[in-house]
N, CA, C and O atoms as a DFTB+ gen file, in Angstrom:
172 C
 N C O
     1  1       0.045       7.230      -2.687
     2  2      -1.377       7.422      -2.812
     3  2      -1.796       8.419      -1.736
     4  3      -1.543       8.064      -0.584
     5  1      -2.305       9.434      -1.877
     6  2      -3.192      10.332      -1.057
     7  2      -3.977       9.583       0.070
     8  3      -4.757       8.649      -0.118
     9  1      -3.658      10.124       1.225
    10  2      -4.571       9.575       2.305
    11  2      -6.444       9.661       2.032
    12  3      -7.375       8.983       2.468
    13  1      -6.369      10.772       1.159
    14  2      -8.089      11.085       1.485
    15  2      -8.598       9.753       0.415
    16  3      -9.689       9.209       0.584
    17  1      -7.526       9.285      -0.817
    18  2      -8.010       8.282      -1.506
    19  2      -8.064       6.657      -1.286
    20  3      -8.780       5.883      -1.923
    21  1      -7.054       6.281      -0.135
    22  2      -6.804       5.373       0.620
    23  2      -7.803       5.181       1.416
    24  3      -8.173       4.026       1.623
    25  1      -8.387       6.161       1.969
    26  2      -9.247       6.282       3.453
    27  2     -10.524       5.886       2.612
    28  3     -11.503       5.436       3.208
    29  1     -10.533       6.007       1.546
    30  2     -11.882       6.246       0.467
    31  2     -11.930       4.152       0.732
    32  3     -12.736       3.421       1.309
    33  1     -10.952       3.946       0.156
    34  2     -10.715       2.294       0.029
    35  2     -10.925       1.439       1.003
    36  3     -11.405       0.313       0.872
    37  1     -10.342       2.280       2.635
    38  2     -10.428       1.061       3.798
    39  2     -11.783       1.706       4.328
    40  3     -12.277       1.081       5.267
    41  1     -12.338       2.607       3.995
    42  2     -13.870       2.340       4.014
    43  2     -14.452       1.757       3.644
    44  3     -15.241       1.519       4.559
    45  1     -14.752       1.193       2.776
    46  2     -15.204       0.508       1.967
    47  2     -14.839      -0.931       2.098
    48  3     -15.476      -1.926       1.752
    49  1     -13.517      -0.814       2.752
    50  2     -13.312      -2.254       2.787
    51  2     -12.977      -3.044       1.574
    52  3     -13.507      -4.151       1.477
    53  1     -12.188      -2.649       0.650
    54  2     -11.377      -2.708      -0.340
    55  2     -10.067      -3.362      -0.467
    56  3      -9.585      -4.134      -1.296
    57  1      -9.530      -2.669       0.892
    58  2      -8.083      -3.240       0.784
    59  2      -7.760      -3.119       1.978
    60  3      -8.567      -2.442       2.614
    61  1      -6.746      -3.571       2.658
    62  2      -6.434      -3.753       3.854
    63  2      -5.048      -2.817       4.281
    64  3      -4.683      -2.241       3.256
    65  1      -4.115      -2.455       5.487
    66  2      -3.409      -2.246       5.731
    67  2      -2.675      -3.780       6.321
    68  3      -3.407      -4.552       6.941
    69  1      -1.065      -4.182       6.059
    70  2      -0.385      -4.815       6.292
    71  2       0.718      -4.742       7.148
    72  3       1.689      -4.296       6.535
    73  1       0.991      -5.033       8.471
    74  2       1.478      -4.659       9.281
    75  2       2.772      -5.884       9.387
    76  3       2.622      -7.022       9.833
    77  1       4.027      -5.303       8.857
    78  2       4.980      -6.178       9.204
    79  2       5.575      -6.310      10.688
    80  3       5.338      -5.485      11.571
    81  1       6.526      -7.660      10.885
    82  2       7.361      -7.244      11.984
    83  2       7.351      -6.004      12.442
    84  3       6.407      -5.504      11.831
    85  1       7.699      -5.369      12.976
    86  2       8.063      -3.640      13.268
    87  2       9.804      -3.672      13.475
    88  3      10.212      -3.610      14.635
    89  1      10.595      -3.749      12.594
    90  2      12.019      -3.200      12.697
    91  2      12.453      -2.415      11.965
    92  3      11.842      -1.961      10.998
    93  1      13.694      -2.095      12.333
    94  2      13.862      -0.608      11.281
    95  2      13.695      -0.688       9.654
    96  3      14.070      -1.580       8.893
    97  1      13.268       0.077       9.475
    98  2      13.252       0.215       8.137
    99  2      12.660      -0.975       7.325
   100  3      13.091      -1.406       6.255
   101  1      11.269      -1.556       8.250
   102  2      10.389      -2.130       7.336
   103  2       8.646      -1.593       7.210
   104  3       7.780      -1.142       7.960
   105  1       8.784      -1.929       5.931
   106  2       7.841      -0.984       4.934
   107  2       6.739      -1.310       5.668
   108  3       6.739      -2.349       6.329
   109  1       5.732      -0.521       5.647
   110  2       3.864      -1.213       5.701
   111  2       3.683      -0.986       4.554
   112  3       4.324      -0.141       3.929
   113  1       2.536      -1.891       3.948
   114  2       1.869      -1.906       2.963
   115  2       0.551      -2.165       2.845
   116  3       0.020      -2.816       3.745
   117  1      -0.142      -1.764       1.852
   118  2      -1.604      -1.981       1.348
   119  2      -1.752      -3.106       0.349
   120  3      -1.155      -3.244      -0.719
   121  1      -2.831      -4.026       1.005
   122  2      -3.196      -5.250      -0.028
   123  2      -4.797      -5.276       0.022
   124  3      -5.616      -5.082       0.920
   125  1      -4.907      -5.689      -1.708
   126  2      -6.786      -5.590      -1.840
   127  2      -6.861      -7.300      -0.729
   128  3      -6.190      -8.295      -0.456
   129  1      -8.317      -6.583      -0.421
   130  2      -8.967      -7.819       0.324
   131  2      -9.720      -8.704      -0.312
   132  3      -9.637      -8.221      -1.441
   133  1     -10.253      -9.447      -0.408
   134  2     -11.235     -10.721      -1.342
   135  2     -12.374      -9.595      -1.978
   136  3     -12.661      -9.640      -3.174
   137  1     -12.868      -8.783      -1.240
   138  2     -13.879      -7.960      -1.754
   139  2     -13.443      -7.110      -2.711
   140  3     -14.120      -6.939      -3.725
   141  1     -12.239      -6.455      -2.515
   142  2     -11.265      -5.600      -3.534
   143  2     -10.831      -6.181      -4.631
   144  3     -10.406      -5.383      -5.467
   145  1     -10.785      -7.427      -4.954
   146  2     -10.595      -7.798      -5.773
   147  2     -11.882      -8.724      -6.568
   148  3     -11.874      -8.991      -7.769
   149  1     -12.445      -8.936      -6.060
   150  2     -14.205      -8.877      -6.766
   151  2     -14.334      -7.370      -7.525
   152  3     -14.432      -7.372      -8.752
   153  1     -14.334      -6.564      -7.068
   154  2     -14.625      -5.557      -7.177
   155  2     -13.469      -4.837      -8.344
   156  3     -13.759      -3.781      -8.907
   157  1     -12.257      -5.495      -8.590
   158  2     -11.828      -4.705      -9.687
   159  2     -11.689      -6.698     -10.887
   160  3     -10.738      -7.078     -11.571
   161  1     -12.934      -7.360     -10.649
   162  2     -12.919      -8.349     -11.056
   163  2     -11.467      -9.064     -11.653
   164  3     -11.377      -9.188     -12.875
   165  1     -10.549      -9.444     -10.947
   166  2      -9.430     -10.392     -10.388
   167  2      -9.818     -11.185      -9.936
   168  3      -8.890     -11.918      -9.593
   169  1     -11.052     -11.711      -9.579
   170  2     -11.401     -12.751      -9.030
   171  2     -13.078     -13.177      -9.067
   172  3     -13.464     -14.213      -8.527
């Protein structure tokens, strides 16, 4: 996903960034937040 469209999302407060352990070769990821998922009605 494009940063400028991501940045669009955690403005908004959409979805969150997920911060694992920190060891090699583990992923970060993006998860919708309670509001993000209101919002693409999932919930």
């Amino acid at each position: 996903m494009p940063w400028r469209r991501l940045r669009i999302l955690l403005d908004h407060k959409l979805v969150k960034i997920h911060h694992p352990v920190l060891t090699q070769g583990s992923p970060t990821s993006v998860g919708f937040t309670e509001e993000g998922l209101r919002f693409l009605e999932l919930r």
